[in-house]
PDB file of N, CA, C and O in Angstrom:
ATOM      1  N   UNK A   1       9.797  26.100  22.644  1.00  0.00           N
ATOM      2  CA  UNK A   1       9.823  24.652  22.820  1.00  0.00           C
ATOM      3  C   UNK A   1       8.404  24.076  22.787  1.00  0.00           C
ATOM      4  O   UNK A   1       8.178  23.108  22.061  1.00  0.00           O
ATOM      5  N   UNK A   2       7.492  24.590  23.491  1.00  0.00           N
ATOM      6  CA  UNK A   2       6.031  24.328  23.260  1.00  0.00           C
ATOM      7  C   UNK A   2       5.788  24.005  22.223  1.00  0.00           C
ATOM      8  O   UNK A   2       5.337  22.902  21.913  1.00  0.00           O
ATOM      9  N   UNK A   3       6.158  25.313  21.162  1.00  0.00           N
ATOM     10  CA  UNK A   3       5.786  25.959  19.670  1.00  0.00           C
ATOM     11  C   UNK A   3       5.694  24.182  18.857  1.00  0.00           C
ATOM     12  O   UNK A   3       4.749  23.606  18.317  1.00  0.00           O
ATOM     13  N   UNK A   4       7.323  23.697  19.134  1.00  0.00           N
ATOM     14  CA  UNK A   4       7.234  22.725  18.783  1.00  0.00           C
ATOM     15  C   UNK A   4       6.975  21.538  18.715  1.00  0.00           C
ATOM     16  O   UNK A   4       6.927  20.725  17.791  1.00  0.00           O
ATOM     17  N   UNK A   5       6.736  21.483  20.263  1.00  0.00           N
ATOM     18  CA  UNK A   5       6.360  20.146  21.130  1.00  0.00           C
ATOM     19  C   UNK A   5       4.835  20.083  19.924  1.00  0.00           C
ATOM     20  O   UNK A   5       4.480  19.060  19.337  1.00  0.00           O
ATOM     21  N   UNK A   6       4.330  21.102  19.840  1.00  0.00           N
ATOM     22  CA  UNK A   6       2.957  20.827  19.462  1.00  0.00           C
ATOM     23  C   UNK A   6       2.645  20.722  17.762  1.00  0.00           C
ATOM     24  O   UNK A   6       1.644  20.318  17.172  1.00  0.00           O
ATOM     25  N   UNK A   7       3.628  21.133  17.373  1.00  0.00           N
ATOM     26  CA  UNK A   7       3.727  20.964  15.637  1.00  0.00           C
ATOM     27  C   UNK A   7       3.978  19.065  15.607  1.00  0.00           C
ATOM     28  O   UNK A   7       3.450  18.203  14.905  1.00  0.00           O
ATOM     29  N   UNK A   8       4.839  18.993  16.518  1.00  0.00           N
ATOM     30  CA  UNK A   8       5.538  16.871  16.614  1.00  0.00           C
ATOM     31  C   UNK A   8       3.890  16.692  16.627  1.00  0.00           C
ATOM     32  O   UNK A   8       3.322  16.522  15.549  1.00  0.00           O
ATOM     33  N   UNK A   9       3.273  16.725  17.627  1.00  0.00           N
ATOM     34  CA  UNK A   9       2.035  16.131  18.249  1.00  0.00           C
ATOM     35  C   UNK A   9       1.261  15.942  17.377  1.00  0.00           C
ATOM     36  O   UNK A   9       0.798  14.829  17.128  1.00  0.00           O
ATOM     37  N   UNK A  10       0.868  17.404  16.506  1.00  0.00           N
ATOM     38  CA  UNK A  10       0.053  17.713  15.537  1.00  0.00           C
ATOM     39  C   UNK A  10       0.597  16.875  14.105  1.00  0.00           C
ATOM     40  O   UNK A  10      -0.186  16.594  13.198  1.00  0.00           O
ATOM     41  N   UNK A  11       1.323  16.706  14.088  1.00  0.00           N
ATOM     42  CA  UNK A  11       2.047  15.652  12.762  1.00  0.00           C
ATOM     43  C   UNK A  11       1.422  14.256  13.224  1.00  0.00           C
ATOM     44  O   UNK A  11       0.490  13.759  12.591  1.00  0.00           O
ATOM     45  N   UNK A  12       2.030  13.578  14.474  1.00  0.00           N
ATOM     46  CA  UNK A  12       2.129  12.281  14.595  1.00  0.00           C
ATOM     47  C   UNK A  12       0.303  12.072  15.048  1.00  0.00           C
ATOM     48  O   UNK A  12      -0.273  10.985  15.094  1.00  0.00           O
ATOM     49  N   UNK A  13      -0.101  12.946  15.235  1.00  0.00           N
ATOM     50  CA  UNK A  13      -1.951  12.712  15.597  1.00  0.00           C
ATOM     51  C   UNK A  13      -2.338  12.628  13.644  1.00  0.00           C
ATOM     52  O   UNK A  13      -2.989  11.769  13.049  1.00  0.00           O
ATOM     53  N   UNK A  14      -1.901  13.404  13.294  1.00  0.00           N
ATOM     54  CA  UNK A  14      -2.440  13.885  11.510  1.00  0.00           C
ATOM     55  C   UNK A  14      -1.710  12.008  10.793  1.00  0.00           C
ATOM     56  O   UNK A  14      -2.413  11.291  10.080  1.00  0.00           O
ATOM     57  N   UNK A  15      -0.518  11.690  11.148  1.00  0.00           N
ATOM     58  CA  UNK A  15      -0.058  10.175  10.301  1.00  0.00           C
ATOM     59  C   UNK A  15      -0.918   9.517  11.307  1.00  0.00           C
ATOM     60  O   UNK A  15      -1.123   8.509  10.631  1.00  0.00           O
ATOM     61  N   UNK A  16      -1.733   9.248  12.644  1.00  0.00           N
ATOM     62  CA  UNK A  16      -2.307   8.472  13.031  1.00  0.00           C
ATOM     63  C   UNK A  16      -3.677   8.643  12.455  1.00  0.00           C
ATOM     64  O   UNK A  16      -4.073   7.481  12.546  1.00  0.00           O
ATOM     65  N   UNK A  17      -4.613   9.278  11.951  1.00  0.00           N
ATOM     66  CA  UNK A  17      -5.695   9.668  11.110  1.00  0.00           C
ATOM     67  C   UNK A  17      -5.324   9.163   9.607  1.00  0.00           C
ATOM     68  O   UNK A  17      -6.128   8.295   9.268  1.00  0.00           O
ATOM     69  N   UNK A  18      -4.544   9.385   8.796  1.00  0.00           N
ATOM     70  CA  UNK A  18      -4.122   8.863   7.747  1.00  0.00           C
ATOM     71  C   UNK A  18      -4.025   7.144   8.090  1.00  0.00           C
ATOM     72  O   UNK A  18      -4.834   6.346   7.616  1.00  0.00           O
ATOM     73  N   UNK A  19      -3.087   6.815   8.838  1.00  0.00           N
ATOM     74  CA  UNK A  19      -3.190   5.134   9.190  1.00  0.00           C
ATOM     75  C   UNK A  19      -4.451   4.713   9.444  1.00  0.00           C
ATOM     76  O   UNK A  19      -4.816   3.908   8.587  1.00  0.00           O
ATOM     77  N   UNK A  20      -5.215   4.919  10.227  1.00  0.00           N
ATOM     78  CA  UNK A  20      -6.482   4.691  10.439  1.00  0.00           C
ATOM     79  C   UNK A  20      -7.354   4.779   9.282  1.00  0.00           C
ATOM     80  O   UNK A  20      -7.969   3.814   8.828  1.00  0.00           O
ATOM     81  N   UNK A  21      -7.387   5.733   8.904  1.00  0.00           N
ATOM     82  CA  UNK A  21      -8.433   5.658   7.253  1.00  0.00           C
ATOM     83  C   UNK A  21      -7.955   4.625   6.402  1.00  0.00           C
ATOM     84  O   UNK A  21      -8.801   4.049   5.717  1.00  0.00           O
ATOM     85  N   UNK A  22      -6.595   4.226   6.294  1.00  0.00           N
ATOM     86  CA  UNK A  22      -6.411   3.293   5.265  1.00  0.00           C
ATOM     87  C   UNK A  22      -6.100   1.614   5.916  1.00  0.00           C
ATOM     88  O   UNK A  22      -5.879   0.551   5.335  1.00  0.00           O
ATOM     89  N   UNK A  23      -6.166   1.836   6.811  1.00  0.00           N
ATOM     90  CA  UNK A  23      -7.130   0.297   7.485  1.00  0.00           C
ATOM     91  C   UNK A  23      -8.198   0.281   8.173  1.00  0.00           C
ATOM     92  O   UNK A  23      -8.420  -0.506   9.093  1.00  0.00           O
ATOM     93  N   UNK A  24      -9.247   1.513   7.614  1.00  0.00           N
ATOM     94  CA  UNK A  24     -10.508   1.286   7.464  1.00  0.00           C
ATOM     95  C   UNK A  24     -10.639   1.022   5.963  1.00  0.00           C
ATOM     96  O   UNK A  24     -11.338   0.064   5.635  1.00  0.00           O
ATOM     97  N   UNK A  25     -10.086   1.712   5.070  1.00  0.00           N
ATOM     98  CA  UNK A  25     -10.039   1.368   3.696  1.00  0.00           C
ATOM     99  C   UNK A  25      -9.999  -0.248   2.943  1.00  0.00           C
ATOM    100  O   UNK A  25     -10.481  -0.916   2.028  1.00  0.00           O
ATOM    101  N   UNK A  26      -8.977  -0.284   4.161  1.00  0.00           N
ATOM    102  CA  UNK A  26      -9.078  -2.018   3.821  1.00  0.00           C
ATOM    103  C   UNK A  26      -9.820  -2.813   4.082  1.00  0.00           C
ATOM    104  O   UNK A  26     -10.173  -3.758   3.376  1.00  0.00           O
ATOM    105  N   UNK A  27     -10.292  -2.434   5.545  1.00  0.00           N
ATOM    106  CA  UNK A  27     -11.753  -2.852   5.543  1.00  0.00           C
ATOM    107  C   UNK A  27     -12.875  -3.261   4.830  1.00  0.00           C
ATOM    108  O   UNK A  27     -13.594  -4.257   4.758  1.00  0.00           O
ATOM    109  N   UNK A  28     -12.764  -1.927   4.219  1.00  0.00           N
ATOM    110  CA  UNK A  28     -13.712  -1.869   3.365  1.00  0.00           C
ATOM    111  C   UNK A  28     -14.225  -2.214   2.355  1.00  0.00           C
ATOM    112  O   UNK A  28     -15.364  -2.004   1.937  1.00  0.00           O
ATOM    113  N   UNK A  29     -12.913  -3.074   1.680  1.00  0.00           N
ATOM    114  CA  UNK A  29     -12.353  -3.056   1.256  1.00  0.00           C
ATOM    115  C   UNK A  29     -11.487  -4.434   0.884  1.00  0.00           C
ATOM    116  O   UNK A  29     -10.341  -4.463   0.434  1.00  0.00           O
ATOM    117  N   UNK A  30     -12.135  -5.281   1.118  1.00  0.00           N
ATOM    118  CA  UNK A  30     -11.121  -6.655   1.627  1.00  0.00           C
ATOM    119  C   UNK A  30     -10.481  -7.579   0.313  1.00  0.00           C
ATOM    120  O   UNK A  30      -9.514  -8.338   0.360  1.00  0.00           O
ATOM    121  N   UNK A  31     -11.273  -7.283  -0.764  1.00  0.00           N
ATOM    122  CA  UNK A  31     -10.909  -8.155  -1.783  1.00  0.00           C
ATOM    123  C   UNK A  31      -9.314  -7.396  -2.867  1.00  0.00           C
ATOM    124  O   UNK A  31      -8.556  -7.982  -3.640  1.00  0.00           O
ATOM    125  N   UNK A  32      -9.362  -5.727  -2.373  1.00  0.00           N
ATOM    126  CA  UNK A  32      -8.332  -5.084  -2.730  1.00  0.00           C
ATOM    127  C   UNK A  32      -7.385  -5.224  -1.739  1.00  0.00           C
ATOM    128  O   UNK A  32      -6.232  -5.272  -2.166  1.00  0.00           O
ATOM    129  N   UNK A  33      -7.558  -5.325  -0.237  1.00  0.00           N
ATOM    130  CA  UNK A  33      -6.240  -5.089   0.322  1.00  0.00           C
ATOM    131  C   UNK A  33      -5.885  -6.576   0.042  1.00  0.00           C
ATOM    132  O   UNK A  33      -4.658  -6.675   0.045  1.00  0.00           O
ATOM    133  N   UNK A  34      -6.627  -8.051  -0.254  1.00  0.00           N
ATOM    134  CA  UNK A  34      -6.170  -9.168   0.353  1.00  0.00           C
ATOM    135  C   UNK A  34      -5.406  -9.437  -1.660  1.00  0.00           C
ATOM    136  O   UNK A  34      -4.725 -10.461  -1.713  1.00  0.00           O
ATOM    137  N   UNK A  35      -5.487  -8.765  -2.871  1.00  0.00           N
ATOM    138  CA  UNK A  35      -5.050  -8.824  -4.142  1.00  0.00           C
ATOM    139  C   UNK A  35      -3.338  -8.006  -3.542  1.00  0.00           C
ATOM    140  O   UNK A  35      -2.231  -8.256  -4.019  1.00  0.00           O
ATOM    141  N   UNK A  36      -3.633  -7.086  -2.471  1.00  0.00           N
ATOM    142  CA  UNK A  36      -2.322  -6.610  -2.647  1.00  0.00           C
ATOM    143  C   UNK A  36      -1.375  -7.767  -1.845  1.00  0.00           C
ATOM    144  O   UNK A  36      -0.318  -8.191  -2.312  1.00  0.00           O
ATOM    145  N   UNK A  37      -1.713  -8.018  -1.088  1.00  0.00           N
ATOM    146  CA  UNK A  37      -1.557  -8.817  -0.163  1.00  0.00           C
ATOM    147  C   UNK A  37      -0.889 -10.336  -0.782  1.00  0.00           C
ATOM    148  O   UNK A  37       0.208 -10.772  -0.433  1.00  0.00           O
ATOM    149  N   UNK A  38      -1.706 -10.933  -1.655  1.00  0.00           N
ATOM    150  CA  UNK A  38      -0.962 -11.867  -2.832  1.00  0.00           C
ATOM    151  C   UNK A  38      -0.295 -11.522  -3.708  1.00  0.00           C
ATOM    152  O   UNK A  38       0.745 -12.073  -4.070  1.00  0.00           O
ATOM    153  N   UNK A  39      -0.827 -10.499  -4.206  1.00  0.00           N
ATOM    154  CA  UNK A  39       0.666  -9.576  -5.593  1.00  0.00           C
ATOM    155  C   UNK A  39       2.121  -9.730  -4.734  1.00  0.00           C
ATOM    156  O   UNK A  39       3.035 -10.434  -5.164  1.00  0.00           O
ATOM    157  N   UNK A  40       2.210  -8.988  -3.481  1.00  0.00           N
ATOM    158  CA  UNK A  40       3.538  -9.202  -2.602  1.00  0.00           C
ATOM    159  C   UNK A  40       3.957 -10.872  -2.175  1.00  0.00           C
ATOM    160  O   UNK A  40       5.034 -11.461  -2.075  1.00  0.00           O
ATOM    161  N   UNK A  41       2.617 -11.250  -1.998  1.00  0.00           N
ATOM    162  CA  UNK A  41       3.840 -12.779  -1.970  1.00  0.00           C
ATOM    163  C   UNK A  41       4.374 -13.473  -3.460  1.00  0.00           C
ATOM    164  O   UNK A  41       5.230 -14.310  -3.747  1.00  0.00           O
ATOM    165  N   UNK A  42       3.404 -12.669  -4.223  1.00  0.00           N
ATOM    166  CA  UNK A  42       3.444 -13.478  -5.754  1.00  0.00           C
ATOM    167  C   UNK A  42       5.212 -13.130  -6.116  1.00  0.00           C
ATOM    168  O   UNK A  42       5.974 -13.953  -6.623  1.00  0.00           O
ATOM    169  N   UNK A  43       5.615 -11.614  -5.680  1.00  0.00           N
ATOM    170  CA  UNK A  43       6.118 -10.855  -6.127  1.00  0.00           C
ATOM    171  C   UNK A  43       7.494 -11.376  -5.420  1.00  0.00           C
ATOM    172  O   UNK A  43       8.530 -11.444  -6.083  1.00  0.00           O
ATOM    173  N   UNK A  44       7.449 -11.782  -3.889  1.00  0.00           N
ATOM    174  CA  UNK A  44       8.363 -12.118  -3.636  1.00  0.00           C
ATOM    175  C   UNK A  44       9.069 -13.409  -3.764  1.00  0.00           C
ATOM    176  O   UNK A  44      10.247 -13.710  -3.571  1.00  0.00           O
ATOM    177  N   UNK A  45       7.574 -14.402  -4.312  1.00  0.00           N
ATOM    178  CA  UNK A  45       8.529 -15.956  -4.874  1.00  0.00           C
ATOM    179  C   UNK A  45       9.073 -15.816  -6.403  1.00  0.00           C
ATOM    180  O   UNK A  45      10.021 -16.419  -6.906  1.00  0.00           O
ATOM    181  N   UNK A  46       8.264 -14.914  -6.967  1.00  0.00           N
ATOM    182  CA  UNK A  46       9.020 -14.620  -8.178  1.00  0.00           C
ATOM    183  C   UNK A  46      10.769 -14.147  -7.944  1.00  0.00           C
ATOM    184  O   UNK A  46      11.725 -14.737  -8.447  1.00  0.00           O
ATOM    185  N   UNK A  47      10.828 -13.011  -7.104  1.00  0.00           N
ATOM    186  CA  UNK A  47      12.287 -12.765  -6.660  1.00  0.00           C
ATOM    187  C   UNK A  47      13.220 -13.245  -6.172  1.00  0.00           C
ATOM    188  O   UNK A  47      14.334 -12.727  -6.257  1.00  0.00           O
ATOM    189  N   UNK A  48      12.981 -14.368  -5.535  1.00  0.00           N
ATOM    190  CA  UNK A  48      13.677 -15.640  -5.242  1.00  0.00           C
ATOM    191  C   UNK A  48      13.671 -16.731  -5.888  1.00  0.00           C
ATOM    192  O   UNK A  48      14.488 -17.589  -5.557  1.00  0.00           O
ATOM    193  N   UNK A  49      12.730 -16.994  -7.002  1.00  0.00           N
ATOM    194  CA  UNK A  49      13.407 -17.904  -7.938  1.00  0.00           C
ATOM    195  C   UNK A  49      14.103 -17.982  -8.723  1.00  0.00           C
ATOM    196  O   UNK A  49      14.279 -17.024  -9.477  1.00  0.00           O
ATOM    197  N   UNK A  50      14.885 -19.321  -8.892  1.00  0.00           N
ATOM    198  CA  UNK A  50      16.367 -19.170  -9.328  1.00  0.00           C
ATOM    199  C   UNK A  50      15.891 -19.573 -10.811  1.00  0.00           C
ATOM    200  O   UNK A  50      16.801 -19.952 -11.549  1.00  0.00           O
ATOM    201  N   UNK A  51      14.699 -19.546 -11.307  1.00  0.00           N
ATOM    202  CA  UNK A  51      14.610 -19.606 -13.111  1.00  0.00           C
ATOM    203  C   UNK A  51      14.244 -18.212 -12.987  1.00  0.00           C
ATOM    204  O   UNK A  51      14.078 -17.474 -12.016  1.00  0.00           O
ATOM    205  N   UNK A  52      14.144 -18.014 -14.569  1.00  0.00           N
ATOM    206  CA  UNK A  52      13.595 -16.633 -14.824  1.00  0.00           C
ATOM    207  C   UNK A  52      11.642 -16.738 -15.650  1.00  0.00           C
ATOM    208  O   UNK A  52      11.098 -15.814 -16.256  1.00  0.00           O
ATOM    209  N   UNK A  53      11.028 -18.140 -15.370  1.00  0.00           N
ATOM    210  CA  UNK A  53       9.905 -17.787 -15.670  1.00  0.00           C
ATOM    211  C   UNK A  53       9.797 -18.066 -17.532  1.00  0.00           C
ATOM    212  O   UNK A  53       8.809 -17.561 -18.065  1.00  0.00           O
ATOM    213  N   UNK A  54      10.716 -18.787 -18.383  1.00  0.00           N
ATOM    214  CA  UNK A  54      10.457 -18.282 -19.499  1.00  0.00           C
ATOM    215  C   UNK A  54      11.158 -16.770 -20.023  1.00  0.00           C
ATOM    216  O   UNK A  54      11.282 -16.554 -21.228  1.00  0.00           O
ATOM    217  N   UNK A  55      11.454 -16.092 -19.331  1.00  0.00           N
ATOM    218  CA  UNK A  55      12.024 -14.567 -19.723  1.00  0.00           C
ATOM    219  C   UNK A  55      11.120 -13.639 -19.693  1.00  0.00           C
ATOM    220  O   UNK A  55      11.135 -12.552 -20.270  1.00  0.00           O
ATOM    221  N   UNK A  56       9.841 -14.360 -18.588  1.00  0.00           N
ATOM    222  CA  UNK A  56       8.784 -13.007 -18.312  1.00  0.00           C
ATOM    223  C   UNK A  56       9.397 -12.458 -16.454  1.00  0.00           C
ATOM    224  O   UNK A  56       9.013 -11.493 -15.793  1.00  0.00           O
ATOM    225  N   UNK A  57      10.180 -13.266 -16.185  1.00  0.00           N
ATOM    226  CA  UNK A  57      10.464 -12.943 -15.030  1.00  0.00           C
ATOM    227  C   UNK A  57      10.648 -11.396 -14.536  1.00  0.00           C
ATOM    228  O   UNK A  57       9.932 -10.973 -13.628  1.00  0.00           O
ATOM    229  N   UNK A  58      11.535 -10.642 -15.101  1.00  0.00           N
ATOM    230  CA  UNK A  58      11.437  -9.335 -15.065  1.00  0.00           C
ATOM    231  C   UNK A  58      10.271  -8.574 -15.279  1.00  0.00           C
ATOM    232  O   UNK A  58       9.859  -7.780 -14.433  1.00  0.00           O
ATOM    233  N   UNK A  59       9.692  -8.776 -16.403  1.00  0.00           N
ATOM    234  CA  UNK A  59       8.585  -8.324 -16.902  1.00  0.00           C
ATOM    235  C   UNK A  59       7.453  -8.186 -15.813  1.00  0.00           C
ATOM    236  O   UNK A  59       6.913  -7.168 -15.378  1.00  0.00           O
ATOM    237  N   UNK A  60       7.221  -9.751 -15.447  1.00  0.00           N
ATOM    238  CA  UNK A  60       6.186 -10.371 -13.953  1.00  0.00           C
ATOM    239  C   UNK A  60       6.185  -8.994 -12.836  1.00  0.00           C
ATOM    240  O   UNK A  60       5.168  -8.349 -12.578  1.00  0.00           O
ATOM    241  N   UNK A  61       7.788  -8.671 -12.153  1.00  0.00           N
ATOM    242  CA  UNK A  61       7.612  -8.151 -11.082  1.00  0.00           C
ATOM    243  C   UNK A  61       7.752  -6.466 -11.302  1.00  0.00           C
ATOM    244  O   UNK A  61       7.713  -5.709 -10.332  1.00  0.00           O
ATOM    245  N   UNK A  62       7.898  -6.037 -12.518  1.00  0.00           N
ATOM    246  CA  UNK A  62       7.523  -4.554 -13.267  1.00  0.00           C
ATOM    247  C   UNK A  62       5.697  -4.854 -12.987  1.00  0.00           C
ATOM    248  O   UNK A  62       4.790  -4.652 -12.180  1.00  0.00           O
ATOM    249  N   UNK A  63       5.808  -5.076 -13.460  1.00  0.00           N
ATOM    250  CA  UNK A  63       3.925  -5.472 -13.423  1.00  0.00           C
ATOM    251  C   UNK A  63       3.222  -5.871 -12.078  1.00  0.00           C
ATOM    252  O   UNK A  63       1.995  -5.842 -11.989  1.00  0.00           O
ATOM    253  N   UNK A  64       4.091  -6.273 -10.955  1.00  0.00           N
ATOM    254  CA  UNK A  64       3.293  -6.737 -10.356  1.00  0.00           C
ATOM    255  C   UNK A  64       3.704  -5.456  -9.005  1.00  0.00           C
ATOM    256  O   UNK A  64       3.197  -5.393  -7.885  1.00  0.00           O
ATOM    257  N   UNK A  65       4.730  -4.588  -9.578  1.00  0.00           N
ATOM    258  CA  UNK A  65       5.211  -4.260  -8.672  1.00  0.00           C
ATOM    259  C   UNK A  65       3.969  -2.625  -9.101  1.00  0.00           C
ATOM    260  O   UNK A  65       3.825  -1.748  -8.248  1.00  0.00           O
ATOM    261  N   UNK A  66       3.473  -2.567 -10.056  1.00  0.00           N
ATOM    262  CA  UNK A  66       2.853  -1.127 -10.939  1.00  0.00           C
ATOM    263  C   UNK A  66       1.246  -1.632 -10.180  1.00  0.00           C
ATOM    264  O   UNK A  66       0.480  -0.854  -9.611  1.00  0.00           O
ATOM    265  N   UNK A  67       1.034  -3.083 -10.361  1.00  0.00           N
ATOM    266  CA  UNK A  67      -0.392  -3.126  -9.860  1.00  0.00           C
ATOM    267  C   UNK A  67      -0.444  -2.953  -8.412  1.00  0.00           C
ATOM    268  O   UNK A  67      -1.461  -2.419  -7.969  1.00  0.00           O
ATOM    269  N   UNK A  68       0.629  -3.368  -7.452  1.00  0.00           N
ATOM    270  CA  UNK A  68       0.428  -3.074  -6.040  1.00  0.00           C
ATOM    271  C   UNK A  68       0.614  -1.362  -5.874  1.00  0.00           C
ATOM    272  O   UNK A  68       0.203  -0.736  -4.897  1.00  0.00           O
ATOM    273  N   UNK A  69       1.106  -0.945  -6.687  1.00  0.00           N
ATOM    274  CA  UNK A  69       1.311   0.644  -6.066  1.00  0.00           C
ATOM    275  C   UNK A  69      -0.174   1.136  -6.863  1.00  0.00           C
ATOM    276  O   UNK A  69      -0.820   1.995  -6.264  1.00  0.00           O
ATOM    277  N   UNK A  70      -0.669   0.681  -8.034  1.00  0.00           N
ATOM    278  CA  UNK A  70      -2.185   1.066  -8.396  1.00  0.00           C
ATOM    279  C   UNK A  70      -2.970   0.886  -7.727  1.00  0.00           C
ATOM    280  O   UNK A  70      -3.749   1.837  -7.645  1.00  0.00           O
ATOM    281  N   UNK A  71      -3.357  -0.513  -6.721  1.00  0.00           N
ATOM    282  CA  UNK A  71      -4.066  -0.710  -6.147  1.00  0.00           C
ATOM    283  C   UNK A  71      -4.353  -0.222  -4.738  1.00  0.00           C
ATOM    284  O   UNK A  71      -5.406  -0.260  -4.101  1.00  0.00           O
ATOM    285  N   UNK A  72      -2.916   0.338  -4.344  1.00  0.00           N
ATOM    286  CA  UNK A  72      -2.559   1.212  -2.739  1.00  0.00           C
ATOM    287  C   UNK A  72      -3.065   2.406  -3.362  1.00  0.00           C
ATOM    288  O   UNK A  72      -4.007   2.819  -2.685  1.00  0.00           O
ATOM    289  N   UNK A  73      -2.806   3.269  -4.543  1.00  0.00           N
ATOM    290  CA  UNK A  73      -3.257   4.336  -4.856  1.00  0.00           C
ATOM    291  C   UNK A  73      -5.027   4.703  -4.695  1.00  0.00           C
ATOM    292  O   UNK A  73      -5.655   5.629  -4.182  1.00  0.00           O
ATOM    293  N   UNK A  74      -5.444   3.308  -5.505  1.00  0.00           N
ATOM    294  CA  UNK A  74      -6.888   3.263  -5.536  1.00  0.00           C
ATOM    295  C   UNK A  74      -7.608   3.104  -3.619  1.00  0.00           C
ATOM    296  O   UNK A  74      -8.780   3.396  -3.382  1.00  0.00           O
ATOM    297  N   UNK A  75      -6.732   2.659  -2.612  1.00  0.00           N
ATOM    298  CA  UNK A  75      -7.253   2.444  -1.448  1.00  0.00           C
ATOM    299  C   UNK A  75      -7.272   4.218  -0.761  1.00  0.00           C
ATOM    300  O   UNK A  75      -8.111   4.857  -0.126  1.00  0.00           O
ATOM    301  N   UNK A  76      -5.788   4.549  -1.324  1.00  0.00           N
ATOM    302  CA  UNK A  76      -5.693   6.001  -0.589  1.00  0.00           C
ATOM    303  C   UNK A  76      -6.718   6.839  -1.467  1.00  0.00           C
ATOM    304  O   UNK A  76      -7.243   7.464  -0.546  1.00  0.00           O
ATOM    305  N   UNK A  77      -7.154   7.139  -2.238  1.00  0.00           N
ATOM    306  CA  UNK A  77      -7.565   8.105  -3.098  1.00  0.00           C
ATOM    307  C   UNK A  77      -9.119   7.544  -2.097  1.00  0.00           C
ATOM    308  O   UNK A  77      -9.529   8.350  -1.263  1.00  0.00           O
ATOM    309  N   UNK A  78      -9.795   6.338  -2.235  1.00  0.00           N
ATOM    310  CA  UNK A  78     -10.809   6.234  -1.711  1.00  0.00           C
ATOM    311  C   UNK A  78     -10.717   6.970  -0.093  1.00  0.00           C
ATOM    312  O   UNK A  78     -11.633   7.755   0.152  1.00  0.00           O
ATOM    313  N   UNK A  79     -10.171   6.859   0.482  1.00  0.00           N
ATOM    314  CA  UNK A  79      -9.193   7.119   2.387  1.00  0.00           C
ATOM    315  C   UNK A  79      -9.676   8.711   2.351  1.00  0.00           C
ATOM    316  O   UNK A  79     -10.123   9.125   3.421  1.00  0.00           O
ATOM    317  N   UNK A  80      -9.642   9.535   1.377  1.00  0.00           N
ATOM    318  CA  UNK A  80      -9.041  10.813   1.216  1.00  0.00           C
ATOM    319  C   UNK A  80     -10.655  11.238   0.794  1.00  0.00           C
ATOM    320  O   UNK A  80     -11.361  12.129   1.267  1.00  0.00           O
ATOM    321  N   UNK A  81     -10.868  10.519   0.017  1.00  0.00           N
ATOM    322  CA  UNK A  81     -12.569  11.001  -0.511  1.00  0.00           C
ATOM    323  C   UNK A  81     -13.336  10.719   0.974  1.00  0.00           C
ATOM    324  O   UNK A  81     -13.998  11.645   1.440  1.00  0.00           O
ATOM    325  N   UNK A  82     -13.253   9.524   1.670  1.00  0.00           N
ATOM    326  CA  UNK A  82     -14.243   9.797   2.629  1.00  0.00           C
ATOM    327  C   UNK A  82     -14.285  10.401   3.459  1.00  0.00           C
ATOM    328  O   UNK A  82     -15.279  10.680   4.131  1.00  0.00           O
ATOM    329  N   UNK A  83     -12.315  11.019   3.708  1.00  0.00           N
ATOM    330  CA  UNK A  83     -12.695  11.732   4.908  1.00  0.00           C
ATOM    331  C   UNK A  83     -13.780  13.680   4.747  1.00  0.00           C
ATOM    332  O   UNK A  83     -14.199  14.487   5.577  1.00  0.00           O
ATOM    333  N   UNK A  84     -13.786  13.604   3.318  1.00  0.00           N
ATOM    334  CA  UNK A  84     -14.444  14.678   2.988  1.00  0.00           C
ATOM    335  C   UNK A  84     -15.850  15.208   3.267  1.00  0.00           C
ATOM    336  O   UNK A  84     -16.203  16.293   2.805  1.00  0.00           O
TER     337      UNK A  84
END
């Protein structure tokens, strides 16, 4: 029971080090976390509007949905280099 008590501990201390680096990342960081930060609202008035944009509407949130996971990629990959 120990064995495991301390594997939980050792996980949830290891995702609290990961969280922490990547809102220091953002920190660091402010003009990327605050682009992701508008891509998601961009992303979510696009999804609630009742036109489609011209017929880029789909297109818009493929794209906007590829640059927020590029730009989280580019925060973690930096997160991961510094803790080195």
């Amino acid at each position: 029971m120990r064995f495991i008590s301390g594997i939980v501990v050792g996980v949830l201390l290891s995702a609290g080090v990961v969280t922490l680096s990547a809102q220091n990342e953002r920190a660091m960081h402010p003009r990327i976390a605050a682009a992701i930060t508008a891509l998601k609202d961009a992303r979510a008035y696009m999804e609630a509007a009742p036109h489609d944009f011209g017929g880029h509407k789909v297109a818009a949130i493929r794209s906007t949905d590829n640059a927020i996971r590029d730009l989280g990629q580019a925060l973690q990959f930096r997160a991961r280099e510094d803790r080195r």
